[in-house]
N, C-alpha and C positions, 0 to 999 in steps of 0.2 A: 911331895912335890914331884920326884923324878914318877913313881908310879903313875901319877896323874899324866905326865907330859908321854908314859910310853902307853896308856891305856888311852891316848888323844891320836898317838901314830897307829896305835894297832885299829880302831875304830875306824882312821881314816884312808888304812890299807884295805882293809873289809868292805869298804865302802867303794872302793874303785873296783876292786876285782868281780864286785859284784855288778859294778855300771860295764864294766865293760865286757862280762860274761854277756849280760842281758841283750846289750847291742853285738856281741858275735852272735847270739841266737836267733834276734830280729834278721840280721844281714842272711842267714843261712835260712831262715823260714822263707823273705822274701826272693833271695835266689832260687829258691827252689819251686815258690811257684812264681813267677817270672818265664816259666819254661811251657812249653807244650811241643811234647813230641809228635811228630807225625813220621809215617813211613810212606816210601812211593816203590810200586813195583812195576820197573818197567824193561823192557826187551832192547836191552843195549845194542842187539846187532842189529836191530830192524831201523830201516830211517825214520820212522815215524817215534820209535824211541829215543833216537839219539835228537830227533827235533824237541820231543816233551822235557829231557831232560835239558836242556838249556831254556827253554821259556820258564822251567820250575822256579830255576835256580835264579834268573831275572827276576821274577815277579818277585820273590823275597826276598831280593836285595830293592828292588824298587819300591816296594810297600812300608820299609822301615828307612828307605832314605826320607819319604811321604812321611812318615807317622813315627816320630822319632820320640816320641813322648810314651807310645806303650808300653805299658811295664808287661806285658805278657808278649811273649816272644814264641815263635816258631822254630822247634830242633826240628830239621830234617835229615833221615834215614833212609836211604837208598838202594835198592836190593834192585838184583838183576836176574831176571826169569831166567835168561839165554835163549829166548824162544823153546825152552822144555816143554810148553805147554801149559797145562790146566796142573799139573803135579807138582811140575816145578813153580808154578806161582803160589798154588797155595802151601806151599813149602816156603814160600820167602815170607807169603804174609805171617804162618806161625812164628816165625825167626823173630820178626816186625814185634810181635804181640807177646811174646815169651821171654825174650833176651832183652826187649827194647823197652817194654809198655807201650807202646805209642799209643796214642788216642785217636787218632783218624788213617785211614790208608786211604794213597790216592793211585789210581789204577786200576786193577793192570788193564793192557793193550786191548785182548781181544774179546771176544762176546763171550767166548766158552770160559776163558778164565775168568772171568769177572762175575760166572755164575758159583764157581768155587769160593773164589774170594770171598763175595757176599753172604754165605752163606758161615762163614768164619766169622766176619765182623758181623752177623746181625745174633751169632750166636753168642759174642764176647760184646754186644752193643758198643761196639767202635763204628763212626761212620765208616764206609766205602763211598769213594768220589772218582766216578770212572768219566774222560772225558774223550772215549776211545771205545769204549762198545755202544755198541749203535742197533744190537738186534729186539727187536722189536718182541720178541718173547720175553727178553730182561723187563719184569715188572717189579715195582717196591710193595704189589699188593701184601703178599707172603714174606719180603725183606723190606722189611723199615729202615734200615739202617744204608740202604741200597740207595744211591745218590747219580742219578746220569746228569753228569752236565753238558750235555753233548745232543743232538738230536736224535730220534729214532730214525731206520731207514724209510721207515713209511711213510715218513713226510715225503719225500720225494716223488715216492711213486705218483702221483696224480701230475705233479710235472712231466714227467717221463710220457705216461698215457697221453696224455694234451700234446706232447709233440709227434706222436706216433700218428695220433690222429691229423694231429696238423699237414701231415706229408699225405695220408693218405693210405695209409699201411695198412694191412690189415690180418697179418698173418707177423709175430714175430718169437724168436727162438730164445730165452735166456739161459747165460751162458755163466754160471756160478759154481764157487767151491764146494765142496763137503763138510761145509762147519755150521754150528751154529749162526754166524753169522753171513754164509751164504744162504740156509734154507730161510733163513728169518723173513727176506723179505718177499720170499717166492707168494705167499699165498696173499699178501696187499696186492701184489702186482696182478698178478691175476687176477682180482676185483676190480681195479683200476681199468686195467686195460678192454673188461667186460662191457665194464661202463660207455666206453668212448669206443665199443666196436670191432676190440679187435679179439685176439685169439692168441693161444699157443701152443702149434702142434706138437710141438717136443721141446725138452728140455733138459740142458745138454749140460753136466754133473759132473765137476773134476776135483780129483784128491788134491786135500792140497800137498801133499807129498808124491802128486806125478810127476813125473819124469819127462823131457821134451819129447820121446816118441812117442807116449801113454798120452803127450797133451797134443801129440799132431795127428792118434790116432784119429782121435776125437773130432779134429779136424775135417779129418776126411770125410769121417761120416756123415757131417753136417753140407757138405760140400755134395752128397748122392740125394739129398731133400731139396725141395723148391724155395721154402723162405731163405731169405738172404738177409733180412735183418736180424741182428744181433743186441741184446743188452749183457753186457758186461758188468757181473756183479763180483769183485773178486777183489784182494790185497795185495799192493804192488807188484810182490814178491811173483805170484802165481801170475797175475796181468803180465807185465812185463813175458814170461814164457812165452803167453799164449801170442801176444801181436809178435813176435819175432817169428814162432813159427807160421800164423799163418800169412806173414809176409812172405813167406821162402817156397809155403806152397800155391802160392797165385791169388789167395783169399781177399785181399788189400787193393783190387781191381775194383773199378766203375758198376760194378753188377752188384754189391757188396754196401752194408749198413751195418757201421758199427757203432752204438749207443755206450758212455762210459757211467756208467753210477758215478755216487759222489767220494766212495774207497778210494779209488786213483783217480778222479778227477780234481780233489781237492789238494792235490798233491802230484799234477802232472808236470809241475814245471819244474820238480826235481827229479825227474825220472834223467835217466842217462840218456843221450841222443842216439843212440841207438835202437833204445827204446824206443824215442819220443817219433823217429822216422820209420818203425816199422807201425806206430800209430797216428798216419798223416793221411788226414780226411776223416779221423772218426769225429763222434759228437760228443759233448759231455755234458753234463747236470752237475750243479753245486752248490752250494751255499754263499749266496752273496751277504759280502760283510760290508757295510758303508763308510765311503773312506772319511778318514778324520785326519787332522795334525797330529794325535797323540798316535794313529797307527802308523803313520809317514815315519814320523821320528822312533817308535820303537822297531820298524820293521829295518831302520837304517843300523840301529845298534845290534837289532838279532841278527844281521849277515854278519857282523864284524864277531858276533862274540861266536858264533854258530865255525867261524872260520880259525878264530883260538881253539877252541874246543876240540875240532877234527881237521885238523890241517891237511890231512891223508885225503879227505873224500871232498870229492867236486860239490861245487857252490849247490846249494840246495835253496828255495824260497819259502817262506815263511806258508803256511796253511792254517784253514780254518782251526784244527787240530790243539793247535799249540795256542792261538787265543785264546781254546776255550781251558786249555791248561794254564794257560798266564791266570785266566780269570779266578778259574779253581782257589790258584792260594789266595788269593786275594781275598776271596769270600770267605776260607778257613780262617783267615787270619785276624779279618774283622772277627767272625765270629768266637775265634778265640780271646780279642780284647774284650770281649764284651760277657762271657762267661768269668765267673770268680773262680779263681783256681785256689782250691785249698787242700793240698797237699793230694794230688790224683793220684790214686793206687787202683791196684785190680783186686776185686774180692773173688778168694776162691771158690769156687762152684762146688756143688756136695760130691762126694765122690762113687760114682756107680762102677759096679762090675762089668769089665768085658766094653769100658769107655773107650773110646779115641782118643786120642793126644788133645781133639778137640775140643772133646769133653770134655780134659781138663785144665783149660782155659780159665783165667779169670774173667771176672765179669767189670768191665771199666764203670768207673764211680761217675766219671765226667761225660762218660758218652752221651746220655740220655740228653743235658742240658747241651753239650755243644750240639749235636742233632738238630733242638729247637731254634738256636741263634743260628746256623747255619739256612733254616728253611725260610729266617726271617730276613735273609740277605739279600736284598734287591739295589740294584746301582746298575751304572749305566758303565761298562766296560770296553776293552780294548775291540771285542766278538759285538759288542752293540748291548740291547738291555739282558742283563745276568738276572737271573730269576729262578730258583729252584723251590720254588713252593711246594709245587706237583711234583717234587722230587724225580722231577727233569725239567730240563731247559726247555722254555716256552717254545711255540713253533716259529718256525722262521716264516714272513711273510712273503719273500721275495728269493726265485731262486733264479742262478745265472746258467744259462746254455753258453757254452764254449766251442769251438770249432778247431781238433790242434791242427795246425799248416805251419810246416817249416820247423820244426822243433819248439815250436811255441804256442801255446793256448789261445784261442784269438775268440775275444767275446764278441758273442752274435745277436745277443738278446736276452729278454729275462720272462718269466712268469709267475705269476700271481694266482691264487685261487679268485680272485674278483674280476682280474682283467685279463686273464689268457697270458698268452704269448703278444708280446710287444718287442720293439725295438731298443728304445731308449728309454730311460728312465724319468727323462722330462717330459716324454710324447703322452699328447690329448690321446688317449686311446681312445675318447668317446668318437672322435673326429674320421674314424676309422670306416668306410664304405662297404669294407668285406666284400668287395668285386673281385678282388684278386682270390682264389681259389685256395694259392700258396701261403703260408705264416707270413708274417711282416718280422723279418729275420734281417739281416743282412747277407749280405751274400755267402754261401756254404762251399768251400771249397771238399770235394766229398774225393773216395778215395780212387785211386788213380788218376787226380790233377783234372777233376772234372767237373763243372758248373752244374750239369743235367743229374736232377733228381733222379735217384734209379728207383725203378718200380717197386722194389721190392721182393721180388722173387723169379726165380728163374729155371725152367725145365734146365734138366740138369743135361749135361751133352756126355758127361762120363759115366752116368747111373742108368738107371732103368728107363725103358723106353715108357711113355704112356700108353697105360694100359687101357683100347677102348673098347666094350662090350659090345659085341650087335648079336643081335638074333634075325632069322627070317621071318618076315611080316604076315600076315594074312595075304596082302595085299602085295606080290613081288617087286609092283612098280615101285613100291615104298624101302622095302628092302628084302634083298636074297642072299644068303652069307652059301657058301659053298667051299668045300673043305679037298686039298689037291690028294687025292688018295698017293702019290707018289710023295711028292716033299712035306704033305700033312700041312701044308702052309692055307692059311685062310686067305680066302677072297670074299670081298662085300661088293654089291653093288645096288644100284638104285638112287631115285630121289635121295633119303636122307642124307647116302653118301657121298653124294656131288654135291651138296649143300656142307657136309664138314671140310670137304676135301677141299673145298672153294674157301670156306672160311680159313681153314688153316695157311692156305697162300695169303691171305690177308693178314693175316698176325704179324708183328714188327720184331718178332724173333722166331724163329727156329724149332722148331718142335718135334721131336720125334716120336713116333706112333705106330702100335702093331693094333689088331683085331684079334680079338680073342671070342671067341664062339660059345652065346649061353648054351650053347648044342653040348656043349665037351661037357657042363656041370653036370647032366644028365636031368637036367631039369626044360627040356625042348618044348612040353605043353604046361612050362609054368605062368602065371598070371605076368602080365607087365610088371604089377605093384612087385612082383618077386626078384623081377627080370631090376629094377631100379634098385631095390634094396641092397642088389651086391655093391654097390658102391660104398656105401656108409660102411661095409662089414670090409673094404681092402680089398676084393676081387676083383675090380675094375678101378679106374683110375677116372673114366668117363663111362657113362653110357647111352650110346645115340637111335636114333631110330625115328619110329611113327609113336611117339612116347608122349601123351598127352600130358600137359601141364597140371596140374591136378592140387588142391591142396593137401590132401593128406600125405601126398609123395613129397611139398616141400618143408615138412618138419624134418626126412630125414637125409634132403639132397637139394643143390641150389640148383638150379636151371637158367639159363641164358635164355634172350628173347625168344619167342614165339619164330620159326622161321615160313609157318601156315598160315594161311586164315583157321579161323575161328568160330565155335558152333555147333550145337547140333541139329540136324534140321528134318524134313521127313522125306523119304524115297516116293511118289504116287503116281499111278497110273494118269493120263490125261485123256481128257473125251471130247470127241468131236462137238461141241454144244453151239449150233449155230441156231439161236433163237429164232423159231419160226411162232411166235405168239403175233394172234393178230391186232394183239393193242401193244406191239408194240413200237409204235411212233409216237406214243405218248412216254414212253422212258423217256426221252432225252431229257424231258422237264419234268422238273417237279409237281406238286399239284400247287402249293403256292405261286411256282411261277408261273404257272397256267391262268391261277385266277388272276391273281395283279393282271397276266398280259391283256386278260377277256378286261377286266374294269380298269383300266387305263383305254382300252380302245374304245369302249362304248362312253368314256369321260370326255375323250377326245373329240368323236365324235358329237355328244352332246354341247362341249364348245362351239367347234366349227358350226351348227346349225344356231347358233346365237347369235355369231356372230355375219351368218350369211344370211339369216331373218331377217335381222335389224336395216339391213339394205335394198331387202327385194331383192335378192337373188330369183333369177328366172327358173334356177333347176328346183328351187324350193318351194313346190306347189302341191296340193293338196294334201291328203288328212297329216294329222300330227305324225304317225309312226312310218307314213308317205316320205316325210320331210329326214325326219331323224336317220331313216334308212340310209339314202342317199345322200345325208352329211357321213353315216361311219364308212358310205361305199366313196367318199371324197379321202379317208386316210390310207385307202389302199390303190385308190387311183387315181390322185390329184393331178397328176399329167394329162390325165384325159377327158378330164371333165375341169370345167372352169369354178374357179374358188375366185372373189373378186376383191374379197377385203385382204389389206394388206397383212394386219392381223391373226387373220386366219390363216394366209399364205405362212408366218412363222411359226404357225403351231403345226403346219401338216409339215412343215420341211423336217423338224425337229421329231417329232412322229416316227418320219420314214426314215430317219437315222437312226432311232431307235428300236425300229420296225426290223431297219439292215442287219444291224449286230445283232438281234436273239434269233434274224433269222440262218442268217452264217452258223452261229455257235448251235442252235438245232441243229444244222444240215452233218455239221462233224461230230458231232456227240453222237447220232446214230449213223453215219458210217461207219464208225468205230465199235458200234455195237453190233451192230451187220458182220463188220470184218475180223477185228483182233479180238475179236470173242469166242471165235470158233472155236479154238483150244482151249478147255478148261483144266484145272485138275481135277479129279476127281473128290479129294479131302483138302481140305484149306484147314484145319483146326484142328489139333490134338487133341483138345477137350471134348470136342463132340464125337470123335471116334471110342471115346472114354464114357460120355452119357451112353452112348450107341451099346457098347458091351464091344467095339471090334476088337479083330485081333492083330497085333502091330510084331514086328519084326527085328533082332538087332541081331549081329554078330558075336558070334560063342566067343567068350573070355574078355568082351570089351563092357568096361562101365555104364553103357547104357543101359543096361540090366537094372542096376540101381537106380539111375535116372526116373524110369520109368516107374518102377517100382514107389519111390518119393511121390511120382504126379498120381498117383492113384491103380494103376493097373494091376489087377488080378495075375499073378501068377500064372494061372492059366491061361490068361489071354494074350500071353509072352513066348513068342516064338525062334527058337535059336537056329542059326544058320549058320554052317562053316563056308562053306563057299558064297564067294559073292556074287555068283552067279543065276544060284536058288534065289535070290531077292526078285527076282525076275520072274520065274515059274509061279513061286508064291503069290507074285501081285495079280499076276496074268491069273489066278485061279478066284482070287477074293475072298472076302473072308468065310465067306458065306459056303464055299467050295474045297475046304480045307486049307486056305491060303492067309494072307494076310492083307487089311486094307491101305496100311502103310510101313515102309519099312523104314527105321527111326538110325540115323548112323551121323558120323562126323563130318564136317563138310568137305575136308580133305578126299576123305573116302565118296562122297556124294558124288563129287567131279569128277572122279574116277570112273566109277559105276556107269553116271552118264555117258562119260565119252565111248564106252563100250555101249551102253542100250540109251541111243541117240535119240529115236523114234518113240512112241508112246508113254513117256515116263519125264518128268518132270521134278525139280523140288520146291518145296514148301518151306519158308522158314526163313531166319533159324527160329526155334522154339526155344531152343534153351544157350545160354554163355558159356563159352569156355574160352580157355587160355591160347587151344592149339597146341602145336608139335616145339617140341624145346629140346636139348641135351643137356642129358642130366649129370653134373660133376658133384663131389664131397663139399660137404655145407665149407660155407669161407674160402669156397678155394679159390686162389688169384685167380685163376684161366677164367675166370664165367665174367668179370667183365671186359675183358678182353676179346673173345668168343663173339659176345652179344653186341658189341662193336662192328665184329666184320660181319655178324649177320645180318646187322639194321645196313652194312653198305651192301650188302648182295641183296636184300629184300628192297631197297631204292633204286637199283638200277635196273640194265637187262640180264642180270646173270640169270634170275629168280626167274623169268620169263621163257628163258631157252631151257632152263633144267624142266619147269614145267609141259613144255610144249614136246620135249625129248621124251620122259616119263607119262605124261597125263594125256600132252595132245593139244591142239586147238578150243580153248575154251569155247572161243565164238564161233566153232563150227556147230553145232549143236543149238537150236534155236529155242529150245525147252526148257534148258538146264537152269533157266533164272525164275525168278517169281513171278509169276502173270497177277499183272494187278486188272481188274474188271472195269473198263471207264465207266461211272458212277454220273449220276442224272445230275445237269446243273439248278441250282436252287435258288430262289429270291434274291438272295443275301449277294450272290454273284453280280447279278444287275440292280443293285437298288440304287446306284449312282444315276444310270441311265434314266431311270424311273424317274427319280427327284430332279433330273433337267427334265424330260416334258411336260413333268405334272404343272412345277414351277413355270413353265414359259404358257400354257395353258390357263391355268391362274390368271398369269398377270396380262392376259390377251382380253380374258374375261372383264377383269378388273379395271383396264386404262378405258375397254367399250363401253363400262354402266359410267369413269368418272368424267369422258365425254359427252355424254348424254344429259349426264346434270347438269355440268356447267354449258351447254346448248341450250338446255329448256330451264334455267335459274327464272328468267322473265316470268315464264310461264307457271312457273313451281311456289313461283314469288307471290302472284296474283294467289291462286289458288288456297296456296298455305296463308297469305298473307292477313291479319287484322281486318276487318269487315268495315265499312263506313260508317258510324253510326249517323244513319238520316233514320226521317220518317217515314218512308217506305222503301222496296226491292223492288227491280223492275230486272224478269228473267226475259231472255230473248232466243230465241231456237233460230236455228239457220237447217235448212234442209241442202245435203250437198250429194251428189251423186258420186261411186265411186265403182271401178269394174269389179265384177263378181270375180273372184281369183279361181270359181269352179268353172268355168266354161271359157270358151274363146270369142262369146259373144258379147255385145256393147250390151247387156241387161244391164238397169243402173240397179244400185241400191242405197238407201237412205240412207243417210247419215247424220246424226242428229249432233251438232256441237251447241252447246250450252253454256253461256258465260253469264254471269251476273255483272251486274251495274248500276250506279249509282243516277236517280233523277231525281228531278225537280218537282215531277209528276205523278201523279198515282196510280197510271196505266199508261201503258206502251201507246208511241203513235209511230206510227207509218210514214206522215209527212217530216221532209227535211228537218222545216222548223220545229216541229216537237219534239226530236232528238240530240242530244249534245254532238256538236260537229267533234270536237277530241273524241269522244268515245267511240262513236264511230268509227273513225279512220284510225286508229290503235287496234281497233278488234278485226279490221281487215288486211291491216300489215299484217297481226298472229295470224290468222287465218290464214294468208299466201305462207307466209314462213313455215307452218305445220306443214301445207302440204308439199312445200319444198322438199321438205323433212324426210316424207313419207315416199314421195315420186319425185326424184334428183331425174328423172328421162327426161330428156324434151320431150318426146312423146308421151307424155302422162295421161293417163285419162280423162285428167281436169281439160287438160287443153282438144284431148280429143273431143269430150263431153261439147266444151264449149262451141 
């Protein structure tokens, strides 16, 4: 019995010790994974460190206040670089992976470190989660385990370019550290800025371990160059340096452009006020984040917890930075509930000779799956939507332009790659008119407390004078450089240089300038093309002169407008050619207008005699070509001879109107041929001096050579001149005589020539386009639209005309020097108006005379056309009537036979009364008087004389 009751306790001591072993070993399995370490590395003394560590430590205590139900939890590890660098970060991440295990590092700060770090965790497959390097070289292609939750810097850059462009800029200076994360963005930018126009002469490199003289050297330097605008790509620490120093050396002035990246722009409203006032008027770029309640209310608890934290250091404001660090755990943390954690260890890697400490690293069991669940984490965040699929942070769509004024960041607008720069966030951009020239920004207070946009770049008044090339022209009036053999000082004079010298008073700033002589390079008989190209090489700064516009000169130099005419045209003799041809009074008209004028006058005339037949006009007696004569001699002298129908009188008045004007317009067309024809030139046509074989002429070392050469001309038949005086002896010889028939030059040069050989010589042309005379400065450079400003206002006024008349002379003294055009025979087409009123009113003279005449004789027309009677017989009746011969002025009669049919009763005519119808009778002797009414409207007619 007792046996049995102690082998009952001892069965049911064994039995506990074993329940509650099993449940200690559950409690310790499930503690222990419950756990996931992470480490964070970050630079305690830097502010943007001491910001990340307080959003860290927030977000995980705000994710398990949220989510109090997961059983996998977040250890965090904390290691501080101290700003050592790349050495000492990846000294802390080993520490992290060695000492700790951890399973994910989140950090470090900067670009260069975070290329170390990565390269540790993608060798131990631990994530890295950086949301502070931002160089656009960091790629996850090579490191997988490489996590940016942060943006690239090269999103920005096409904002930046768009406002650069927007101002109008076109030269500007970037002004970056020596780190990785300073060179990273230099070569986006400069794509960017290509794109929209602009340039970058220099680009001005600072350690980040300079020193404030070493960063005001730097200063200076940028201060003896023209560009004035600035982008500032740097970290607080080195920023801050530079705006303090160049506030102290004048740089912070109205003439001055300074552009902040999104490094200290995202974080200017913690900079110290000393800072923030040696940076007042610059501009900045950043990252706009969209407001919400949940960032209202966290942004109220991060100043309070940010002011426990560092009681010592001044109020600091929340930045893009630190959301995207709040988001970071966030996303770890999810992704660590959602991985199984079953007991995470590191496995040892094989071990090779002559390894690194790195080498021998374990390799994380959990990495590879939290990795996965971390890429799969997508939610909408404090930063806006969190997304690291791409193993960075999606792009941002909208970036904010900032203006600081007064120690405060003051937002002036936003852009968009869809919409540009805009205003407001609510503004119809489509509504946008783009009349205004300027951004639709709000107003820029820029630096030195100023409204007015500065240009952008500025001759410098402390640095080097500009340097402007001249040489002596062919042509002195153009230009003479001449050298002081005592003070060796250069003198220039001439056209071109009244024309810079003029522009330069025009400029709205201040310029200083010396002349420097292609004479001194010892290149005196080199080409122009040689004489421009020291620009592009640094040896000049401008170069002016009789310097044709040219395109192959502006691939490698800009050039300002034209301050010439334009052209080339030809030099020729002119010859006395006073047409003594004896037909020539037939020039003035055409041979079409000859004919029309001959057949409209004999039409004319053949009217008139129709319509002064039909009346008995007295002057229109005998034979046909008698009568016809004397009506086309009524269109040239209707004054003096009688025209009687009314009719006829509107056809000749219309006639002699007609008759008026081609005869005026004859009378000038060959006076004109008589007179301004005397002067010919000699050649009018390049090309036929080209069929011809002539031989044509240009000036040694000037591109017409080529010209000519392109239109066809032999070699041979190419004659070089130094003096422009030979152009003259030449022409005067011809070609034929060892000379030339034309001599082929620029018009510039033309009107020169001429005002010296006034007399016999003339131009032609132009024959071929050109640009004209221009100064030529370095491609992009500010000056050229500034320049071509004051020269389109001295080429519209009378500056242009007195430097002219000084150098060249009276254009209009000279009565040759223009193109003689040949007045040309006038043609049909000139008077066919005139033509179609005579023709027209002769017509319709013709036309109303025949529909008179119908409707007079209907009666008559009536009978005649009319239906026949049907009787039993016709009875024809003859009347003999006498009428005066129209050949002689004698009373001879002659018979006249009229003929009418009629209807009787009878079968043969009688004679007496009674045998004839009393109606038909007296009907056929009304027609009868009314015909001869018709025919003889005189009272004296013949009938009555007869009678």
């Amino acid at each position: 019995m007792m046996d049995t009751a102690a082998r009952a306790r001892i069965t049911l001591w064994w039995s506990l010790f074993l329940f509650l072993g099993l449940s200690f070993a559950q409690t310790a399995a499930e503690g222990e994974a419950g756990t996931l370490k992470v480490g964070a590395v970050l630079n305690m003394r830097s502010l943007l460190g001491k910001m990340s560590r307080t959003s860290i430590l927030m977000a995980m205590e705000d994710f398990y206040a949220v989510h109090r139900d997961y059983a996998t939890k977040l250890v965090l590890h904390i290691r501080d670089s101290n700003g050592g660098g790349n050495i000492q970060a990846a000294s802390a991440a080993i520490d992290l992976l060695e000492n700790h295990h951890v399973q994910a590092i989140i950090g470090p700060e900067k670009s260069a470190e975070a290329t170390f770090v990565s390269d540790i965790g993608n060798n131990s497959q631990v994530p890295v989660i950086s949301f502070t390097a931002t160089n656009p070289a960091l790629s996850s292609a090579n490191v997988p385990y490489f996590l940016r939750a942060t943006l690239s810097d090269a999103a920005q850059v096409n904002s930046i370019a768009a406002l650069i462009k927007a101002f109008g800029w076109r030269e500007v200076v970037p002004i970056y550290e020596d780190t990785d994360y300073g060179r990273g963005i230099v070569p986006y930018l400069v794509d960017a800025l290509q794109e929209f126009g602009a340039s970058m002469p220099y680009r001005s490199v600072i350690a980040q371990s300079a020193s404030s003289d070493q960063v005001e050297q730097e200063l200076y330097k940028l201060m003896t160059m023209q560009t004035r605008v600035y982008i500032v790509h740097m970290l607080p620490t080195t920023g801050s340096i530079l705006f303090k120093r160049a506030k102290e050396i004048g740089m912070m002035t109205e003439a001055y452009v300074w552009i902040l990246t999104d490094g200290i722009a995202n974080v200017v409203n913690s900079l110290s006020p000393s800072v923030l006032d040696a940076m007042d008027g610059a501009l900045g770029v950043r990252f706009h984040v969209p407001r919400s309640k949940e960032l209202d209310d966290f942004t109220a608890r991060w100043n309070k917890r940010y002011r426990q934290d560092y009681p010592d250091d001044s109020l600091s404001q929340l930045s893009i930075y630190s959301l995207w660090g709040y988001d970071a755990v966030w996303a770890l943390a999810q992704a660590a509930a959602k991985v199984r954690m079953t007991s995470p260890t590191f496995q040892k890697q094989q071990y090779r000779k002559n390894s690194t400490c790195v080498g021998t690293l374990g390799v994380s069991t959990v990495g590879p799956k939290l990795l996965d669940a971390i890429l799969q984490c997508k939610f909408r965040g404090l930063s806006g939507d969190f997304d690291l699929r791409n193993r960075q942070q999606l792009q941002f769509s909208t970036f904010q332009i900032i203006n600081v004024v007064r120690r405060e960041s003051k937002e002036i607008g936003y852009w968009t790659a869809k919409q540009g720069i805009f205003r407001n966030l609510n503004q119809d951009v489509s509504a946008h008119t783009y009349l205004n020239p300027m951004p639709d920004l709000n107003p820029v207070v820029w630096p030195g407390q100023t409204h007015i946009v500065p240009k952008g770049w500025q001759i410098p008044t402390n640095g080097k004078k500009l340097r402007v090339g001249v040489r002596t022209s062919g042509y002195p009036e153009f230009m003479k450089v001449q050298r002081d053999p005592v003070t060796n000082a250069i003198t220039a004079t001439g056209y071109a240089i009244d024309v810079f010298e003029e522009a330069i008073k025009k400029l709205p700033y201040a310029v200083p300038y010396e002349y420097v002589s292609f004479d001194a390079l010892g290149v005196n008989y080199g080409s122009y093309n040689d004489f421009v190209y020291q620009v592009p090489l640094g040896v000049y700064d401008a170069a002016i002169g009789d310097i044709t516009i040219r395109h192959n000169r502006t691939s490698y130099a800009d050039f300002t407008l034209p301050y010439t005419e334009s052209g080339v045209a030809m030099i020729v003799p002119v010859k006395d050619d006073t047409n003594k041809n004896t037909w020539i009074f037939l020039k003035p008209l055409t041979g079409d207008l000859w004919f029309a004028s001959i057949a409209f006058l004999i039409y004319t005339g053949i009217v008139i005699w129709l319509l002064e037949r039909r009346i008995r006009n007295a002057e229109l007696t005998g034979s046909f070509f008698h009568q016809l004569g004397t009506a086309i001699y009524f269109s040239f002298f209707a004054d003096r001879e009688r025209v009687e129908s009314i009719l006829a009188r509107l056809v000749v008045v219309v006639w002699v109107f007609v008759l008026l004007v081609i005869t005026s317009s004859y009378t000038a067309n060959l006076s004109s041929m008589l007179t301004v024809q005397k002067l010919q030139p000699t050649e009018t046509d390049v090309h036929e001096l080209l069929k011809r074989g002539e031989y044509v002429g240009y000036r040694t070392s000037s591109y017409v050579r080529e010209l000519l050469e392109q239109l066809g001309f032999e070699r041979s038949k190419i004659r070089a001149y130094t003096n422009p005086d030979d152009f003259a002896d030449a022409l005067d010889k011809g070609s034929k005589n060892g000379g030339i028939a034309a001599a082929i030059h620029e018009v510039p040069y033309i009107k020169l020539f001429l005002a010296k050989h006034c007399k016999g010589y003339t131009m032609v042309g132009p024959i071929y386009k050109s640009e004209g005379f221009g100064f030529a400065f370095p491609k992009r450079s500010p000056v050229v639209d500034d320049f071509s400003r004051a020269i389109l206002k001295i080429t519209e006024g009378d500056a242009i005309i007195q430097i002219e008349k000084k150098w060249i002379g009276d254009e209009h003294a000279c009565k040759n020097d223009e193109t003689i055009i040949s007045p040309s025979s006038l043609d049909f087409k000139s008077f066919l108006g005139l033509f179609l009123v005579t023709g027209v009113a002769s017509t319709s003279a013709l036309l109303i005379t025949l529909v008179m005449f119908l409707y007079k004789n209907k009666h008559k027309m009536g009978i005649n056309i009319g239906p026949r009677n049907q009787t039993d017989s016709r009875t024809r009746s003859r009347f003999r009537h006498t009428a005066p011969n129209d050949s002689d002025d004698h009373t001879c009669q002659k018979e006249i036979e009229i003929s009418t049919e009629h209807t009787s009763s009878c079968s043969e005519v009688q004679t007496s009364s009674d045998s004839e119808p009393q109606g038909t009778s007296n009907s056929f002797a009304a027609h009868a008087k009314s015909e001869a009414d018709i025919l003889h409207p005189s009272p004296l007619s013949p009938y009555t004389r007869d009678a």
